[in-house]
mmCIF file as gemmi writes it, N, C-alpha and C atoms, coordinates in Angstrom:
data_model
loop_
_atom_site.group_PDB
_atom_site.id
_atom_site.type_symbol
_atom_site.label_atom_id
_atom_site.label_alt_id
_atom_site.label_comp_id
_atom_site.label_asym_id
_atom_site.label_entity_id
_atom_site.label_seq_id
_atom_site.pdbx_PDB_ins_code
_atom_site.Cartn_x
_atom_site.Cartn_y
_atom_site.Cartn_z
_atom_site.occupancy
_atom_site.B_iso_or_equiv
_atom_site.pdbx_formal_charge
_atom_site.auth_seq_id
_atom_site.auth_asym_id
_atom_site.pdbx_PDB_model_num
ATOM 1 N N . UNK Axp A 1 ? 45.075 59.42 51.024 1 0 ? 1 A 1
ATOM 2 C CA . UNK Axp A 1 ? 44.962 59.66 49.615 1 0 ? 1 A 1
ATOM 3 C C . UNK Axp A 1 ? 45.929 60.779 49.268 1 0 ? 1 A 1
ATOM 4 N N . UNK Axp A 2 ? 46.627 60.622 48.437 1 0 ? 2 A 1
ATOM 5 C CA . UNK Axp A 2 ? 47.814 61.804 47.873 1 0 ? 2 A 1
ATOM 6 C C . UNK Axp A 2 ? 47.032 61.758 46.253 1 0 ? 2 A 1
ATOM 7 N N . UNK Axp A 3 ? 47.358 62.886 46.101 1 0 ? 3 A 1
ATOM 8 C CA . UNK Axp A 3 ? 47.102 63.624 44.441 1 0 ? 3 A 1
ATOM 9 C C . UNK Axp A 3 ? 48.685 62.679 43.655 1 0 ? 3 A 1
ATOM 10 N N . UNK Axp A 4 ? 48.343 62.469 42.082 1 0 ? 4 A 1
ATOM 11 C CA . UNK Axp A 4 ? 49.181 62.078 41.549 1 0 ? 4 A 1
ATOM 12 C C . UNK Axp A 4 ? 49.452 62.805 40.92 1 0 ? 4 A 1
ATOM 13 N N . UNK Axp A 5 ? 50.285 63.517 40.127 1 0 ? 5 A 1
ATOM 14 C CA . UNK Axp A 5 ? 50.063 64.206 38.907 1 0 ? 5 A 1
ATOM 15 C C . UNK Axp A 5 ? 50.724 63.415 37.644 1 0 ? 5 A 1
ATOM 16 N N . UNK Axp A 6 ? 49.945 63.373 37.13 1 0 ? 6 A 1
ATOM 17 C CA . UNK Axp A 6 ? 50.165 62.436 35.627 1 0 ? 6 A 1
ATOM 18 C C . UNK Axp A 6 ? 50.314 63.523 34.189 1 0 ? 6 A 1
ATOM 19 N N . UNK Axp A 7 ? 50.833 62.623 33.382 1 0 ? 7 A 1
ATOM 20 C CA . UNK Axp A 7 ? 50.815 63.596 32.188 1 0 ? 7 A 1
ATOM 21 C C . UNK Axp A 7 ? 49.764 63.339 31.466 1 0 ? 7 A 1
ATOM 22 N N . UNK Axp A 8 ? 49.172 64.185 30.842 1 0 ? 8 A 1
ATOM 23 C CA . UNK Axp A 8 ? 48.104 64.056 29.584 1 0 ? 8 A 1
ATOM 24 C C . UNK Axp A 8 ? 48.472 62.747 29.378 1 0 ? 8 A 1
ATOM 25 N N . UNK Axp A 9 ? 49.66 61.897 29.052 1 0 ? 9 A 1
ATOM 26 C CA . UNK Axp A 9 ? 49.446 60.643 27.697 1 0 ? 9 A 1
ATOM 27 C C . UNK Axp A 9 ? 49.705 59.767 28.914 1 0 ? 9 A 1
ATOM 28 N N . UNK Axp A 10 ? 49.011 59.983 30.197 1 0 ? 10 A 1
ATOM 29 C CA . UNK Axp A 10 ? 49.311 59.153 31.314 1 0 ? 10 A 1
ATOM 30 C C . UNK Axp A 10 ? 49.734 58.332 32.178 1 0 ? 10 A 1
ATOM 31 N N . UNK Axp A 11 ? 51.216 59.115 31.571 1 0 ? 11 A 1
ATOM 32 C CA . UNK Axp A 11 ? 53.002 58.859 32.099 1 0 ? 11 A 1
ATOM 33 C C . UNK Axp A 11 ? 53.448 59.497 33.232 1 0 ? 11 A 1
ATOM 34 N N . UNK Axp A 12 ? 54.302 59.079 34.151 1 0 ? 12 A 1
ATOM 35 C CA . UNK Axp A 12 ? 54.448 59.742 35.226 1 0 ? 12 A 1
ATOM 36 C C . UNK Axp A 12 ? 55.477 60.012 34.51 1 0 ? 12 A 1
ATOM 37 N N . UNK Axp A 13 ? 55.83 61.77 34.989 1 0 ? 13 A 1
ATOM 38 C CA . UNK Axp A 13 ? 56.739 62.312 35.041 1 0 ? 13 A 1
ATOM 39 C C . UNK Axp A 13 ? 57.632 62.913 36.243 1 0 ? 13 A 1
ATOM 40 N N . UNK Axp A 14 ? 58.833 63.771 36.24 1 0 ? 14 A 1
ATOM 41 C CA . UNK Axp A 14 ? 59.789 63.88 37.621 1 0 ? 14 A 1
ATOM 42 C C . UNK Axp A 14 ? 59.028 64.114 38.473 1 0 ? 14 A 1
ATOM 43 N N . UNK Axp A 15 ? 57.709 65.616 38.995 1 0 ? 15 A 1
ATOM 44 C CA . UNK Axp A 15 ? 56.706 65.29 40.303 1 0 ? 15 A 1
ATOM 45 C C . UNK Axp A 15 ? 56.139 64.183 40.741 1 0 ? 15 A 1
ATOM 46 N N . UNK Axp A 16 ? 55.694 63.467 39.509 1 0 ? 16 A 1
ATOM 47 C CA . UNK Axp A 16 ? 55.16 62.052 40.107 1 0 ? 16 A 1
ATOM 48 C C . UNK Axp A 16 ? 56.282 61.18 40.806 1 0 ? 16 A 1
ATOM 49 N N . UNK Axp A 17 ? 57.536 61.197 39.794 1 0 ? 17 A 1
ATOM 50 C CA . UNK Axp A 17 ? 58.186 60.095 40.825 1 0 ? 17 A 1
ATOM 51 C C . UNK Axp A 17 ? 58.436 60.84 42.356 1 0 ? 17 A 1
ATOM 52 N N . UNK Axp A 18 ? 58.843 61.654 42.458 1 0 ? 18 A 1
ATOM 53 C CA . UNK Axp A 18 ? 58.86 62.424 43.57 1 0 ? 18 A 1
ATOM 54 C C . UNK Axp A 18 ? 57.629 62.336 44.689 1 0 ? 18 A 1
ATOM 55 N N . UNK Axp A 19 ? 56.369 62.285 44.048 1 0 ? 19 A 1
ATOM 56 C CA . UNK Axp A 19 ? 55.179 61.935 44.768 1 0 ? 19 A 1
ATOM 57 C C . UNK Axp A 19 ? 55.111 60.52 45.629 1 0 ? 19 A 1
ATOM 58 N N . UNK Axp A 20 ? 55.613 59.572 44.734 1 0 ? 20 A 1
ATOM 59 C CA . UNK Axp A 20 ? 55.673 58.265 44.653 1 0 ? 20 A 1
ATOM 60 C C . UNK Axp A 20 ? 56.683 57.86 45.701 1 0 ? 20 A 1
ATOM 61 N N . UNK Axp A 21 ? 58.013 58.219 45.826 1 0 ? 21 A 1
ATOM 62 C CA . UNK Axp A 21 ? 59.161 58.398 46.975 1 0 ? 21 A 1
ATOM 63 C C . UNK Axp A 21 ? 58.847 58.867 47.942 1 0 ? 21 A 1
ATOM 64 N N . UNK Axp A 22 ? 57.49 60.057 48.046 1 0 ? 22 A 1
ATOM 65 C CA . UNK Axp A 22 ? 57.113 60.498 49.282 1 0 ? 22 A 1
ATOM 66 C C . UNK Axp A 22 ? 56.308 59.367 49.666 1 0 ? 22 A 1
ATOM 67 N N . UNK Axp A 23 ? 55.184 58.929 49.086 1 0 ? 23 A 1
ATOM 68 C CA . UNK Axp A 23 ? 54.312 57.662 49.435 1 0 ? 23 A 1
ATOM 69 C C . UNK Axp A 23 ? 55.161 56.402 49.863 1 0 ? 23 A 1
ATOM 70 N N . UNK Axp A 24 ? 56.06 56.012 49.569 1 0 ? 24 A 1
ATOM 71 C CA . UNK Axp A 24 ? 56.509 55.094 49.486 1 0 ? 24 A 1
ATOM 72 C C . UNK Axp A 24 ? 57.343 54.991 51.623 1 0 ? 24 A 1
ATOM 73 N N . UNK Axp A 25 ? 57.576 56.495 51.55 1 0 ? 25 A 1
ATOM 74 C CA . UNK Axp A 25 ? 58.331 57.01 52.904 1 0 ? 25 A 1
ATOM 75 C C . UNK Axp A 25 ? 57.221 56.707 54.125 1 0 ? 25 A 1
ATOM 76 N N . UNK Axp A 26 ? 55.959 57.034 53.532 1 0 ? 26 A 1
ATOM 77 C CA . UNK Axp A 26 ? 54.7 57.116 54.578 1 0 ? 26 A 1
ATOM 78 C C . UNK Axp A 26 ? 54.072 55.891 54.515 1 0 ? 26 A 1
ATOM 79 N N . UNK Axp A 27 ? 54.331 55.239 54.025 1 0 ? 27 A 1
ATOM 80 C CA . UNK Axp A 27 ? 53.817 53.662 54.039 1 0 ? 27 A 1
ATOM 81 C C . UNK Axp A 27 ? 55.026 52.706 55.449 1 0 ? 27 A 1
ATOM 82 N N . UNK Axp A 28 ? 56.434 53.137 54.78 1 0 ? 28 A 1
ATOM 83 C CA . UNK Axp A 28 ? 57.431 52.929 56.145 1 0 ? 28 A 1
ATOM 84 C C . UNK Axp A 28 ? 57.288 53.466 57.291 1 0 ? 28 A 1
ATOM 85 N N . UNK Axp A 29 ? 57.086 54.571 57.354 1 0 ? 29 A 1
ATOM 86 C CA . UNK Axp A 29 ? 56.954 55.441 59.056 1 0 ? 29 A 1
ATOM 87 C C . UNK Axp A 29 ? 55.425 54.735 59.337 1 0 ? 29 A 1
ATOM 88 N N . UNK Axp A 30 ? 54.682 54.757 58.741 1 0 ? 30 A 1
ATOM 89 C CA . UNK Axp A 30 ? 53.759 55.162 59.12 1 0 ? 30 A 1
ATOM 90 C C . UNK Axp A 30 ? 52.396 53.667 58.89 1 0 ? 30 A 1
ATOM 91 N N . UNK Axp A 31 ? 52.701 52.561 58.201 1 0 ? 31 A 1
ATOM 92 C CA . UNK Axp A 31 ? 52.357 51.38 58.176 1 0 ? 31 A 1
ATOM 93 C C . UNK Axp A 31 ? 51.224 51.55 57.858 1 0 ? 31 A 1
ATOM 94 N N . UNK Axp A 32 ? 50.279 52.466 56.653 1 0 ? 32 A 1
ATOM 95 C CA . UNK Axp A 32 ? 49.52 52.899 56.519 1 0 ? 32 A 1
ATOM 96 C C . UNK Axp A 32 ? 48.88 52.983 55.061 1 0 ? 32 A 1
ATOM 97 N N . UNK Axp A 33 ? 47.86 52.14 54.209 1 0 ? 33 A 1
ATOM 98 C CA . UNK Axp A 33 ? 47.909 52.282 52.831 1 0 ? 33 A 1
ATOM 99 C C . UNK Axp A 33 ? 47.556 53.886 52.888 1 0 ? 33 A 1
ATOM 100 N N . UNK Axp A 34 ? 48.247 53.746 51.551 1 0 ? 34 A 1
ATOM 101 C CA . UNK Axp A 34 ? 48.325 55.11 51.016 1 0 ? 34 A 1
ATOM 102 C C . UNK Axp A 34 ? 47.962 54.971 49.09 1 0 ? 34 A 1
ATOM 103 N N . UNK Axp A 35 ? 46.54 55.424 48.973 1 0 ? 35 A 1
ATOM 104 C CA . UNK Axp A 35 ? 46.167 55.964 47.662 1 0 ? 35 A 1
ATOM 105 C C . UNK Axp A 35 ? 46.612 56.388 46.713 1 0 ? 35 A 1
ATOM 106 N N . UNK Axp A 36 ? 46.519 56.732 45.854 1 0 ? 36 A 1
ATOM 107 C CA . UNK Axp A 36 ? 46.715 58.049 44.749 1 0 ? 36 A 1
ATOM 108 C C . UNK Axp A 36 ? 45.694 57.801 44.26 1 0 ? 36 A 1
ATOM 109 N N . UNK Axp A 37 ? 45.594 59.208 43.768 1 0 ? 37 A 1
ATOM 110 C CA . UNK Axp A 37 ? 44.495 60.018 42.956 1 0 ? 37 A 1
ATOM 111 C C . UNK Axp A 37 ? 45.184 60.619 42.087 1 0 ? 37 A 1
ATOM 112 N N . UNK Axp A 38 ? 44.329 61.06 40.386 1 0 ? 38 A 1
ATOM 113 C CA . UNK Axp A 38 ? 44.742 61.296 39.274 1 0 ? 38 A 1
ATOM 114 C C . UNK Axp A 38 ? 44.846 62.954 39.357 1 0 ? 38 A 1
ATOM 115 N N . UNK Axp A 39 ? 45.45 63.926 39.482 1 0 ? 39 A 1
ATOM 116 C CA . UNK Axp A 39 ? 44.807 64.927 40.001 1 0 ? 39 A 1
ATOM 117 C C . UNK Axp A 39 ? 45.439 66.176 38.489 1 0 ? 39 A 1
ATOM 118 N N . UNK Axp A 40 ? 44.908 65.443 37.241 1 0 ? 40 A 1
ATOM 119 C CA . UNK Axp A 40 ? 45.418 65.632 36.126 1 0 ? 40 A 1
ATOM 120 C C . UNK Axp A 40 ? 44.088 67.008 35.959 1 0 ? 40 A 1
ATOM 121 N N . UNK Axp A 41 ? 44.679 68.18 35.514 1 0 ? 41 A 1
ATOM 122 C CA . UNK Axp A 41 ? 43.495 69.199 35.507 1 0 ? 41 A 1
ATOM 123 C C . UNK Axp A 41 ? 42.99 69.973 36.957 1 0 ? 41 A 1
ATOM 124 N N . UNK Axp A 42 ? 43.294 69.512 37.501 1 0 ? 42 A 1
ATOM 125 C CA . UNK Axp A 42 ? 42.365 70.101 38.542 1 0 ? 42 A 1
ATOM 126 C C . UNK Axp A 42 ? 43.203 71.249 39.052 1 0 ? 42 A 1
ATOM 127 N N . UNK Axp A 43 ? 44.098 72.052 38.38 1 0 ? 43 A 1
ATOM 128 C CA . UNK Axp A 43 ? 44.341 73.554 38.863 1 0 ? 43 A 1
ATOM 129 C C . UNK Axp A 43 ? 43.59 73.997 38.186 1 0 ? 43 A 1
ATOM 130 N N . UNK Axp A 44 ? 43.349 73.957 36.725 1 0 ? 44 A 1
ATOM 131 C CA . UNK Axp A 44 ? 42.647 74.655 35.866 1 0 ? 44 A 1
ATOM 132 C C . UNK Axp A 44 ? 41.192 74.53 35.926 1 0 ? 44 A 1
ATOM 133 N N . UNK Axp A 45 ? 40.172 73.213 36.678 1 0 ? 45 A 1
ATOM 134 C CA . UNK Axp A 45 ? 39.074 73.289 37.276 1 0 ? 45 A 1
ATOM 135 C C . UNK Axp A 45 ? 38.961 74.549 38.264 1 0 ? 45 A 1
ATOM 136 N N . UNK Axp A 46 ? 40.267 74.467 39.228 1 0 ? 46 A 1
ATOM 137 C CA . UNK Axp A 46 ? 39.969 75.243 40.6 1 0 ? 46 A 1
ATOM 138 C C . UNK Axp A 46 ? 40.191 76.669 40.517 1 0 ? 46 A 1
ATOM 139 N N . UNK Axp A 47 ? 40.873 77.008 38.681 1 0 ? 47 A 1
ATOM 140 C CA . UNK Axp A 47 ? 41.041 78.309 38.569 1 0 ? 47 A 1
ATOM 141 C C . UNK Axp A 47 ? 39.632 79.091 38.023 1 0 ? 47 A 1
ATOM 142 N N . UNK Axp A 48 ? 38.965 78.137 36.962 1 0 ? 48 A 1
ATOM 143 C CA . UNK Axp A 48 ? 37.656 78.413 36.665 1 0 ? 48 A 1
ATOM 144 C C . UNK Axp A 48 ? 36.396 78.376 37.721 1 0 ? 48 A 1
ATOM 145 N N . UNK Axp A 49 ? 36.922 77.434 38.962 1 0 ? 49 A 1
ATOM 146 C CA . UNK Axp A 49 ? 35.888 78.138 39.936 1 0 ? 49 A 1
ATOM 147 C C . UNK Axp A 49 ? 36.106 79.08 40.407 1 0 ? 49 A 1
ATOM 148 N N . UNK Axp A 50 ? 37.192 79.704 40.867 1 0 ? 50 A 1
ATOM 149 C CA . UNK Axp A 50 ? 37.508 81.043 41.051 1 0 ? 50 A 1
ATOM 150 C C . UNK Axp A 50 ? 36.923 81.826 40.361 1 0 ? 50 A 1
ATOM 151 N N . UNK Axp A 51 ? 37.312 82.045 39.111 1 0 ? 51 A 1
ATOM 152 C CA . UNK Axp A 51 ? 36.685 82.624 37.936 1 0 ? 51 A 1
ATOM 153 C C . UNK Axp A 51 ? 35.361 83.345 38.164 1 0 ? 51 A 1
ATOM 154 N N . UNK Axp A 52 ? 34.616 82.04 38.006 1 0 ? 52 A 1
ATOM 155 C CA . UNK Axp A 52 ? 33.654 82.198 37.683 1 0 ? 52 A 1
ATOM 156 C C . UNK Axp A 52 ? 33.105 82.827 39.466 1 0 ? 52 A 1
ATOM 157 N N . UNK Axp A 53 ? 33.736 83.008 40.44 1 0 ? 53 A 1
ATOM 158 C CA . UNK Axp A 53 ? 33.171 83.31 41.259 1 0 ? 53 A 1
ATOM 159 C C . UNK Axp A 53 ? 33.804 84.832 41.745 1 0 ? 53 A 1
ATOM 160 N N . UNK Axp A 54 ? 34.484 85.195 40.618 1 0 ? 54 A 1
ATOM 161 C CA . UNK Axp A 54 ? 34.633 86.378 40.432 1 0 ? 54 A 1
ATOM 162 C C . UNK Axp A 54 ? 35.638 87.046 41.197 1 0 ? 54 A 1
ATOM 163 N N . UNK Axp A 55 ? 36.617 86.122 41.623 1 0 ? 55 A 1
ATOM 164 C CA . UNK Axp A 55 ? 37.736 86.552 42.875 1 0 ? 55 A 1
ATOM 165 C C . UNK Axp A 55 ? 38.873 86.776 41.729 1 0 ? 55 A 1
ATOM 166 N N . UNK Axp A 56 ? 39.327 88.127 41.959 1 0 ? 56 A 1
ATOM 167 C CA . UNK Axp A 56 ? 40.289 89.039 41.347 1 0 ? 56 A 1
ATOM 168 C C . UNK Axp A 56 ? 41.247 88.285 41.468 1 0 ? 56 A 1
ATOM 169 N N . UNK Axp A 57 ? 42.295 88.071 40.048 1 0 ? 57 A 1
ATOM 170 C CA . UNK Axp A 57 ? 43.081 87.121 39.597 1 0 ? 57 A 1
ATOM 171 C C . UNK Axp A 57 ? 44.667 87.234 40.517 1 0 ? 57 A 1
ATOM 172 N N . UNK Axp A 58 ? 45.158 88.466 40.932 1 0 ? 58 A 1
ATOM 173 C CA . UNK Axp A 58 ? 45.811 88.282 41.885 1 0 ? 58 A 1
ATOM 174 C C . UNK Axp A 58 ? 45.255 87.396 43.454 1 0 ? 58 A 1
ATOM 175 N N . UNK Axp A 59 ? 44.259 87.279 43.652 1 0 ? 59 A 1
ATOM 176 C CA . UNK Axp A 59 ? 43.452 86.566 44.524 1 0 ? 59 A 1
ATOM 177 C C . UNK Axp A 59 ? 44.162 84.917 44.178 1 0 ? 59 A 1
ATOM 178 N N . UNK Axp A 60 ? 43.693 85.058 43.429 1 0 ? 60 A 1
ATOM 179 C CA . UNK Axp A 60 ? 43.333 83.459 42.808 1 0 ? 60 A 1
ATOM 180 C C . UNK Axp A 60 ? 44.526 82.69 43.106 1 0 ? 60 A 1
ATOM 181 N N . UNK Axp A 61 ? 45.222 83.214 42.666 1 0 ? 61 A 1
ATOM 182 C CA . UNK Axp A 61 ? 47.277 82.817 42.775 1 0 ? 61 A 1
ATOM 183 C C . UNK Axp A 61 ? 47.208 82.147 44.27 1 0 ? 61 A 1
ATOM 184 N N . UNK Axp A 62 ? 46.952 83.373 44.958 1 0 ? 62 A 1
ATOM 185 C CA . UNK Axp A 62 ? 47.155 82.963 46.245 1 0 ? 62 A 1
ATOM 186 C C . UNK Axp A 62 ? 46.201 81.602 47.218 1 0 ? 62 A 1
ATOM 187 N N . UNK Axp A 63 ? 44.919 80.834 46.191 1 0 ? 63 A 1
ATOM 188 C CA . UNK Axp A 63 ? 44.216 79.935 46.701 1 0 ? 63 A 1
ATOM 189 C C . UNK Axp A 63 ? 43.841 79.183 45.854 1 0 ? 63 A 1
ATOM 190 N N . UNK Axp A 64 ? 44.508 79.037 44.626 1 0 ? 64 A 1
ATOM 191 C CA . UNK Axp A 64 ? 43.996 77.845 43.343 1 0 ? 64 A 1
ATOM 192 C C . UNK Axp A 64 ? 44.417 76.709 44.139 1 0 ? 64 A 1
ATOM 193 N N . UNK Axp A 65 ? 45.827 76.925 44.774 1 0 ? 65 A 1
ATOM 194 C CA . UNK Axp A 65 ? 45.88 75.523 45.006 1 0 ? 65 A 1
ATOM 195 C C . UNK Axp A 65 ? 45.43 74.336 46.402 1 0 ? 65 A 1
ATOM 196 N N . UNK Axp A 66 ? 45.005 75.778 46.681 1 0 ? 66 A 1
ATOM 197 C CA . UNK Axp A 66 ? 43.647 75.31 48.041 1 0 ? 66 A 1
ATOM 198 C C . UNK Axp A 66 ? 42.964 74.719 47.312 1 0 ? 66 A 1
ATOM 199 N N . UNK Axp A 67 ? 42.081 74.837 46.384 1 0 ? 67 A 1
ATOM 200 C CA . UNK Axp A 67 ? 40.868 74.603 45.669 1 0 ? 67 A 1
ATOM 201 C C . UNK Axp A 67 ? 40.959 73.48 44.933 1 0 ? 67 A 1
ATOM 202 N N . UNK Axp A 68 ? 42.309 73.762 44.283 1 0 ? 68 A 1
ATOM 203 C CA . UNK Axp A 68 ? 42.51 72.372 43.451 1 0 ? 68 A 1
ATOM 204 C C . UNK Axp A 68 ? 42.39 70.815 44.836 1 0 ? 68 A 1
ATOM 205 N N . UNK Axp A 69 ? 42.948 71.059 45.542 1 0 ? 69 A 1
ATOM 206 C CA . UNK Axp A 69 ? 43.036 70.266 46.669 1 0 ? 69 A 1
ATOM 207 C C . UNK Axp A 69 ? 41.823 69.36 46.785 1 0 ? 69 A 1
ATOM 208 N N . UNK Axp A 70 ? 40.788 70.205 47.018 1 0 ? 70 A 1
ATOM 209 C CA . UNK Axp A 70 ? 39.477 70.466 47.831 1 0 ? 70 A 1
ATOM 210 C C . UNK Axp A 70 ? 38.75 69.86 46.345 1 0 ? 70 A 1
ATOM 211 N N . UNK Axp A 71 ? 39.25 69.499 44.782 1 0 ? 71 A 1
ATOM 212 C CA . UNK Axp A 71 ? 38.137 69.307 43.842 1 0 ? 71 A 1
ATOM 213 C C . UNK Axp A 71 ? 38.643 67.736 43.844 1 0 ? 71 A 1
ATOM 214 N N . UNK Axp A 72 ? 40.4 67.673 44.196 1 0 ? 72 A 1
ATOM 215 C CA . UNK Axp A 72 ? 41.152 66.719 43.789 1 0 ? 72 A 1
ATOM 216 C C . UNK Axp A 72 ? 40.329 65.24 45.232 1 0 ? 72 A 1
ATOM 217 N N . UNK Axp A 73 ? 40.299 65.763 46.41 1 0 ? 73 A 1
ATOM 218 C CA . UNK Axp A 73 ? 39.521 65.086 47.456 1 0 ? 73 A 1
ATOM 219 C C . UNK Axp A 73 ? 38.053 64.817 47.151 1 0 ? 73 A 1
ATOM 220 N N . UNK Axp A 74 ? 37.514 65.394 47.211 1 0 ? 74 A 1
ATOM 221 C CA . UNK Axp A 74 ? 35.853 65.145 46.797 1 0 ? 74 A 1
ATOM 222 C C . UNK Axp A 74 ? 35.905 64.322 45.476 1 0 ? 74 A 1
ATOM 223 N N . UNK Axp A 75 ? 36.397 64.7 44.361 1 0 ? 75 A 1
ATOM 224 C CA . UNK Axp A 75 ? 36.45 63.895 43.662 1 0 ? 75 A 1
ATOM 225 C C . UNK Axp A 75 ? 36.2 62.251 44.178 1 0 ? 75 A 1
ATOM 226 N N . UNK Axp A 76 ? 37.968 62.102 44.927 1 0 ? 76 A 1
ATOM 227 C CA . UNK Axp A 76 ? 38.15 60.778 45.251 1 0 ? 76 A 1
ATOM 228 C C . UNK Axp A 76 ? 36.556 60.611 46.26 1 0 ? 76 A 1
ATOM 229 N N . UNK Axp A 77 ? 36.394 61.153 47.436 1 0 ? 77 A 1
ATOM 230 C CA . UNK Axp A 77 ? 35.552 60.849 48.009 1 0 ? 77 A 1
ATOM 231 C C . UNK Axp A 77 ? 33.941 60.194 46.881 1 0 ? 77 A 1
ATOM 232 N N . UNK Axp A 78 ? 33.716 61.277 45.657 1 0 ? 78 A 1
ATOM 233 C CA . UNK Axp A 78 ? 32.747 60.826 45.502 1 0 ? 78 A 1
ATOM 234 C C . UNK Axp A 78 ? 32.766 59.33 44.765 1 0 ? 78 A 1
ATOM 235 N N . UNK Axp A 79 ? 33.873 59.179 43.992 1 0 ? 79 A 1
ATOM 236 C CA . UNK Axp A 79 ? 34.079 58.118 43.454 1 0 ? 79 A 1
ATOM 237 C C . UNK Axp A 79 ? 33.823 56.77 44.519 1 0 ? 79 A 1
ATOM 238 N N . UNK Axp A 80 ? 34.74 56.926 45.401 1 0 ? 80 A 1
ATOM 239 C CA . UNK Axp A 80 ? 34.188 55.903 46.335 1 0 ? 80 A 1
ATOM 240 C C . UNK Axp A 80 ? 32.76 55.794 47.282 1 0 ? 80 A 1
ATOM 241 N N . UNK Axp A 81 ? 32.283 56.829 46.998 1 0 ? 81 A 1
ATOM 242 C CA . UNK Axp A 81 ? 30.923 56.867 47.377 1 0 ? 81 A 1
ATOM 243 C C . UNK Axp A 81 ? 29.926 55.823 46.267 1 0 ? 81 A 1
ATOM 244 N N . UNK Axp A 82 ? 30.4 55.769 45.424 1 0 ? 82 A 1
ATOM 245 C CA . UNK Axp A 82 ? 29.875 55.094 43.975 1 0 ? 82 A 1
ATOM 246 C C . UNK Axp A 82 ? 30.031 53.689 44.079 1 0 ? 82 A 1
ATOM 247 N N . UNK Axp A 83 ? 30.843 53.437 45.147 1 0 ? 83 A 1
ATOM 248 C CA . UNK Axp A 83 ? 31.345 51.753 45.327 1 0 ? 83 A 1
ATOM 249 C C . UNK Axp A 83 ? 32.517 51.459 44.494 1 0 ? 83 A 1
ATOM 250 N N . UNK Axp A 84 ? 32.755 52.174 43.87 1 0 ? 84 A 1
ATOM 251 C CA . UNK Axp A 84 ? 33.93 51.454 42.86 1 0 ? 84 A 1
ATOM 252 C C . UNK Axp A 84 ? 35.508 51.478 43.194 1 0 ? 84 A 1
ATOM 253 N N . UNK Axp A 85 ? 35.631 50.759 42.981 1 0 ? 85 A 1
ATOM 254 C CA . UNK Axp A 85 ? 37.5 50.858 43.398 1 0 ? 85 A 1
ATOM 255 C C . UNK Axp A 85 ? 38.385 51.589 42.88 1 0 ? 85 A 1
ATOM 256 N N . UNK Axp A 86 ? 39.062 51.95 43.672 1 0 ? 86 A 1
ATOM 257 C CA . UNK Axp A 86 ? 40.125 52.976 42.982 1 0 ? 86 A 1
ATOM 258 C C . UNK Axp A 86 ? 41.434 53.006 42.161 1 0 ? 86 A 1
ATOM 259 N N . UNK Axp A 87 ? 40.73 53.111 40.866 1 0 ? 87 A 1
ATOM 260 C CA . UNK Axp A 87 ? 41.432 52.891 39.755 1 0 ? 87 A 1
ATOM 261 C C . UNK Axp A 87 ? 42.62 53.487 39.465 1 0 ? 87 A 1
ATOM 262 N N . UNK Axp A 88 ? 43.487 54.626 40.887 1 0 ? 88 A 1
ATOM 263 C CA . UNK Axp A 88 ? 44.63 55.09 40.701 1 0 ? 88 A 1
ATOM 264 C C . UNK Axp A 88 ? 45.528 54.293 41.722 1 0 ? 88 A 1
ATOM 265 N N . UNK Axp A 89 ? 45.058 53.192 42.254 1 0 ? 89 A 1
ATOM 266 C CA . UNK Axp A 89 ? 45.79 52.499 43.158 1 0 ? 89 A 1
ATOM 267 C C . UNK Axp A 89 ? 46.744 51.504 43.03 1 0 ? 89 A 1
């Protein structure tokens, strides 16, 4: 599963194609489906859990994008826990 990043009006823009060229590389080496996930928001989820957990904003810099990671996975995980197919595929 790779994160996509999409735009608000849910257009890929230059990271996405870039995302997409990387996927596209790991499907060749590696003969392996490969996912995407919408991972639209989820710095600004993973900055408000910070937040709210009170880790000093120079902190934060240094692990939003751990976190975002970690909301952007579970996410997918729970979705497919739900049975449903994955609607970024």
């Amino acid at each position: 599963m790779v994160g996509l990043p999409r735009k608000m009006n849910n257009s890929l823009g230059e990271q996405a194609e870039e995302i997409l060229n990387f996927i596209a590389k790991l499907k060749k080496y590696f003969k392996l489906p490969v996912r995407t996930w919408d991972e639209r928001l989820t710095t600004i989820a993973a900055d408000r859990v910070l937040e709210e957990a009170e880790v000093h904003p120079k902190k934060r810099k240094k692990v939003v994008d751990k976190i975002a990671a970690v909301l952007i996975l579970q996410g997918y995980l729970d979705f497919k826990k739900m049975g449903k197919l994955d609607p970024a595929n």
